[in-house]
N, C-alpha and C positions, 0 to 999 in steps of 0.2 A: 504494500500500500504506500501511495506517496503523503507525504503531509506536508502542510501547507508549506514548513519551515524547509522544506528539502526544495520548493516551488520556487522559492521566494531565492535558494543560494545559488538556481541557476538560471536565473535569469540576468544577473547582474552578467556573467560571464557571456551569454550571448551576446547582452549588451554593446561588452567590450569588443566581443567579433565582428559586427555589425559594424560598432565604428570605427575598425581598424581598417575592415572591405572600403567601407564609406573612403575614407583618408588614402585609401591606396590606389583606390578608381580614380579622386582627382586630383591624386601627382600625378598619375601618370598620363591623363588626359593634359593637364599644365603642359607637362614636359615633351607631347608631342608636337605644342603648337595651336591646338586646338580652341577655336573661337567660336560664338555667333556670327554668323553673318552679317555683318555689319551695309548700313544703306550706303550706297554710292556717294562718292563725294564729288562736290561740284565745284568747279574750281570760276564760276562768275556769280556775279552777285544780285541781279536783278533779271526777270524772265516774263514776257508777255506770249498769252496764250490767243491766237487767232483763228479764224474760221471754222470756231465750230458752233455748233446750235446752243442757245442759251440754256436750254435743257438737258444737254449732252452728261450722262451719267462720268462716261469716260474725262471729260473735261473736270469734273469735279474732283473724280480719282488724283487726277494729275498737279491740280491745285493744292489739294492737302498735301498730296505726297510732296510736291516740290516746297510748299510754302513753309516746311518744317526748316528748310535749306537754304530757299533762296527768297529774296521779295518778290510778289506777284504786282506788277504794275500794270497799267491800262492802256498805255500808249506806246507804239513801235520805237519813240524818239526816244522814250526814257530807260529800254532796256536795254541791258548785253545781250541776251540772246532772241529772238523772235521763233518761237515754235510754231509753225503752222498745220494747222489740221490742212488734210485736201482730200482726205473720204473719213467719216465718223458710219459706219453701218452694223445694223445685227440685222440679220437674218435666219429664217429658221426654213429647213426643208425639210419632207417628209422621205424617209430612206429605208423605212416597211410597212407593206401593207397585207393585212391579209385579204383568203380569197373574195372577201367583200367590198373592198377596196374601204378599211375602216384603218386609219393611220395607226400604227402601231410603237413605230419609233422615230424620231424627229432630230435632225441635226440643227446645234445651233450655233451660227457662226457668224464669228465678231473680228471687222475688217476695219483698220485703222492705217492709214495713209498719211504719211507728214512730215516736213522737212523742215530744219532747223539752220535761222540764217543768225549772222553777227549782226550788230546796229549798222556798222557800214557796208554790210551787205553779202559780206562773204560769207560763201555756202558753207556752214559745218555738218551739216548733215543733209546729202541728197537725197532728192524724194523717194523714200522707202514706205514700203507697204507690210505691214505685219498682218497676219490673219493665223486666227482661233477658232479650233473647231470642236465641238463637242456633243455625242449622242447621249439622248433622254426617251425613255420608254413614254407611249403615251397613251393615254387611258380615258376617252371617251364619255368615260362615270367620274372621271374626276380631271373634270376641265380646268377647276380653280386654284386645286390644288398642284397641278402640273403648270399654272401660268405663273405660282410661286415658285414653284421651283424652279421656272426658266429664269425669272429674273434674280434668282439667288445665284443660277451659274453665269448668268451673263455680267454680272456683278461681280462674282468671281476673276473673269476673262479677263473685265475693266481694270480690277490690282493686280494679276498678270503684266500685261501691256504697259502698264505707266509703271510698275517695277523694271520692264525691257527699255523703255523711252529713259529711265532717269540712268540706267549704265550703258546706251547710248551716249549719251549727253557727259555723261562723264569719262569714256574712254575716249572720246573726239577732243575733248580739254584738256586734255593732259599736254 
């Protein structure tokens, strides 16, 4: 039979295993090098965002994201950089159907186009086109619930993309 007091003298000593594992995991994650991934560093200080729609989810992404970093100003005069939108789209297409022709799985795909120039003009980033694409099952009996779930992954897509724009933006600066 165990009693309590035999309970109680070995736990202390697990204890101490636990936090010797503990201690020994992070030296030697330290000692490899090992970090978070750290956000991109931006090497200008002011950045205006153009041509996209005033409701452009994506445009919003890229505001927070960059405005942690850099100032978002209003006008092309007043920045170092000028990012321009030249396609902001989602799109979604059906890619099964069964023999009813009742949509069964639906791709949804988010295409961002845009090139980033200096104040005086010069091209830092030629017009490049990023596009995302992503399959979702879809279900007929739940229409509402699958038009949440698109805008959760196209939302998704959106801090994708403006995490790919901002180490853009940062390997072109260096």
């Amino acid at each position: 039979m165990w009693s309590s007091e035999a309970g109680r003298r070995l736990r202390p000593g697990r204890t101490r295993r636990r936090l010797l594992t503990l201690l020994t995991a992070t030296l030697v994650m330290a000692g490899c090098g090992f970090q978070r991934r750290q956000p991109p560093s931006l090497r200008f200080r002011s950045i205006v965002l153009v041509g996209f729609s005033p409701d452009s989810p994506l445009r919003a992404e890229l505001a927070r994201q960059l405005g942690e970093q850099v100032q978002l100003v209003d006008s092309p005069e007043r920045a170092d950089v000028v990012l321009q939108a030249l396609a902001d789209r989602e799109d979604t297409t059906a890619v099964a159907q069964t023999a009813f022709a009742q949509v069964r799985e639906v791709q949804l795909l988010r295409t961002f186009g845009f090139r980033a120039t200096a104040r005086d003009g010069t091209e830092l980033v030629p017009a490049t086109q990023q596009q995302l694409a992503r399959n979702m099952t879809f279900s007929e009996s739940a229409v509402l619930a699958k038009d949440a779930e698109a805008r959760e992954i196209y939302r998704a897509m959106d801090v994708d993309i403006a995490n790919q724009v901002l180490r853009r933006l940062a390997a072109v600066l260096r």
